[in-house]
N, C-alpha and C positions, 0 to 999 in steps of 0.2 A: 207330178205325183198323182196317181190313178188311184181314186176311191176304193174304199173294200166293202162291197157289199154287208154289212151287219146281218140283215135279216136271211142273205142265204147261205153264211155262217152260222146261225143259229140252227135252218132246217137241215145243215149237215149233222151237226150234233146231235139233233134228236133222231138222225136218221142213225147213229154210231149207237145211241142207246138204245132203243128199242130194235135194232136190224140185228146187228153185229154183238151186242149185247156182252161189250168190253168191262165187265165189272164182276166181284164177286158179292151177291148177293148181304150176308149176313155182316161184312168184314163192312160195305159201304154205309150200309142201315144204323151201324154205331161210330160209326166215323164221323158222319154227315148229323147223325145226332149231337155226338159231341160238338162239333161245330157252331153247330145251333147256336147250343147252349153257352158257348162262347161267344157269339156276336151279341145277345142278350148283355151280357157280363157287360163287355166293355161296348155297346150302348151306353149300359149303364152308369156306366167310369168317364164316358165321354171321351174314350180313344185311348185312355192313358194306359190301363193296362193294357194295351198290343203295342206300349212299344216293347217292354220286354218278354211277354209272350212269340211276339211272333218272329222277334230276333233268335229268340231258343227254338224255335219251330223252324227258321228257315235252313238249314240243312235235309230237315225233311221235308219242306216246301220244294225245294230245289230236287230232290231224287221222285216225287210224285208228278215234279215236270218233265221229269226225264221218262217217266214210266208214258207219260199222253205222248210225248213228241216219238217214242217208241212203238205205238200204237200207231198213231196216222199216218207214221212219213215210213213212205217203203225206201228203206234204206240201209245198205250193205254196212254201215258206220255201227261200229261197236259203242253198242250203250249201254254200260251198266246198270242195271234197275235192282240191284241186290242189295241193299242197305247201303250203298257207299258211304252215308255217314257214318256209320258208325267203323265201316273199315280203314277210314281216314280221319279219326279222331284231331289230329292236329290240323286238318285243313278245316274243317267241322268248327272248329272252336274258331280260327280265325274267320270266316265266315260269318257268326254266329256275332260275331263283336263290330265286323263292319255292317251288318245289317240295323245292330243297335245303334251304329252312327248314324245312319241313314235316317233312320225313324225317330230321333231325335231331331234331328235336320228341319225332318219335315214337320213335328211335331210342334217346333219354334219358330217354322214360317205362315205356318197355318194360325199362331198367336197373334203374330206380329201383322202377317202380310196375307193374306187367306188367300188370294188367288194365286201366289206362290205356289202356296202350298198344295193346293189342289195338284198343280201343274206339276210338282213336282214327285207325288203321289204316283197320278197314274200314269206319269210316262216312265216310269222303273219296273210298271210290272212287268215287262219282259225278261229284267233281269234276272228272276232264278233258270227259262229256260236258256239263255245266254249260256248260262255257267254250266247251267245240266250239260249239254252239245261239249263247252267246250270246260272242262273241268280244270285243268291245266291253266287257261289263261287268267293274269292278272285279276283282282276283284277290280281295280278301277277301270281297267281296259274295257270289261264286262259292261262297268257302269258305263262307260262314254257310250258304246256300243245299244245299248237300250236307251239312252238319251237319241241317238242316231236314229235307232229304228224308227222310233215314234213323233219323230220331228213335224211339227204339221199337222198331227192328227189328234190332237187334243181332245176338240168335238166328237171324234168319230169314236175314241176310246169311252167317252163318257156315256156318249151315245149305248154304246153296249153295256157297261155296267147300271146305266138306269134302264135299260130294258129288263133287268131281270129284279126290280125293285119289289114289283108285285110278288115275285114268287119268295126273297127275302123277307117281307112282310108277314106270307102264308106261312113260313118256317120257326118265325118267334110266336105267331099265335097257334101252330100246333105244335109250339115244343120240340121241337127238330124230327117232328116225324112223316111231312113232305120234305123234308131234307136229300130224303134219301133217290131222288128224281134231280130235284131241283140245284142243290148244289154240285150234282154228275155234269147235269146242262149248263150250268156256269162253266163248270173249269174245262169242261171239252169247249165249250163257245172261245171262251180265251186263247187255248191253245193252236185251235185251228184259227183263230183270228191273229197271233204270233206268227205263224207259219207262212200265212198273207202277206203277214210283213216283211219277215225275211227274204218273200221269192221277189219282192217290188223293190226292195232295196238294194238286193245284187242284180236285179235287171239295170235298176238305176247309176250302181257301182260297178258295173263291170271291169270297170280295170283297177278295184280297190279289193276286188273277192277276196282277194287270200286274208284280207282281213278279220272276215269272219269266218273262214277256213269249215263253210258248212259243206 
């Protein structure tokens, strides 16, 4: 298993923000504000309100993944970036309920068992763009598939979510208004650090590719 650089992950991304200048302006300033003012909240709650917030959010979590991996990866593969949730309301809703399993899951291992929970936290973030790519496939298949991806790389994932600690910090002391930078720089860092993982994993799998059928 071949390390993924973190830090020239990060200098792609700011070279996506400020070069290529993949965003609209007034549409991410309140986005990324609301955000904010959400991580504030449940700070505040100490986790509990995201599990049901961010299970009703992940549908649109999943089609804003779909919109980054549509961005970086040059690629002939049709990917809807048009509201699919809401043109798939029945897939949307179940979705929306296995995601509330999950966040419960980990909600009662992080009680019980905290380095579970940890573990079991962030090696799932790859799952919304799993399902962005493949829309179709099973939600467990999905999940086994980002348990896959991230086999291994625990440290490395945390590694990147605490690099941007500082900059989550500067976004509840100004009220979500470096949001509008900072949380761009997170979820581009993510995705192109997802993207790392998929091209090491079918080098790794090459005779299991059709599995993840990217």
């Amino acid at each position: 298993m071949q390390e993924i650089d973190i830090v020239n992950i990060k200098k792609r991304a700011k070279y996506v923000i400020f070069k290529r200048k993949y965003y609209h302006i007034v549409f991410y300033f309140f986005y990324y504000f609301i955000k904010s003012l959400y991580w504030i909240i449940k700070i505040a709650t100490f986790g509990i309100i995201s599990i049901l917030t961010s299970a009703l959010l992940f549908p649109l979590t999943i089609d804003r993944a779909r919109k980054y991996i549509k961005i970086f990866e040059n690629t002939n593969k049709n990917i809807n970036t048009n509201f699919y949730y809401l043109k798939h309301p029945y897939i949307s809703i179940k979705r929306i309920f296995f995601k509330l399993l999950l966040n419960i899951i980990t909600f009662l291992l992080s009680l019980i068992f905290i380095v579970p929970g940890i573990w079991f936290y962030f090696n799932l973030f790859p799952l919304p763009y799993v399902i962005a790519e493949n829309p179709d496939m099973k939600l467990k298949d999905a999940f086994n598939i980002s348990i896959n991806l991230t086999k291994g790389r625990l440290q490395e994932i945390i590694f990147l979510y605490m690099s941007f600690l500082g900059w989550f910090i500067l976004s509840i002391l100004s009220l979500g208004i470096s949001s509008f930078f900072s949380w761009h720089y997170f979820e581009c860092s993510k995705c192109l650090y997802y993207i790392e993982l998929k091209k090491q994993y079918n080098y790794l799998k090459k005779a299991q590719t059709t599995l993840l059928d990217f």
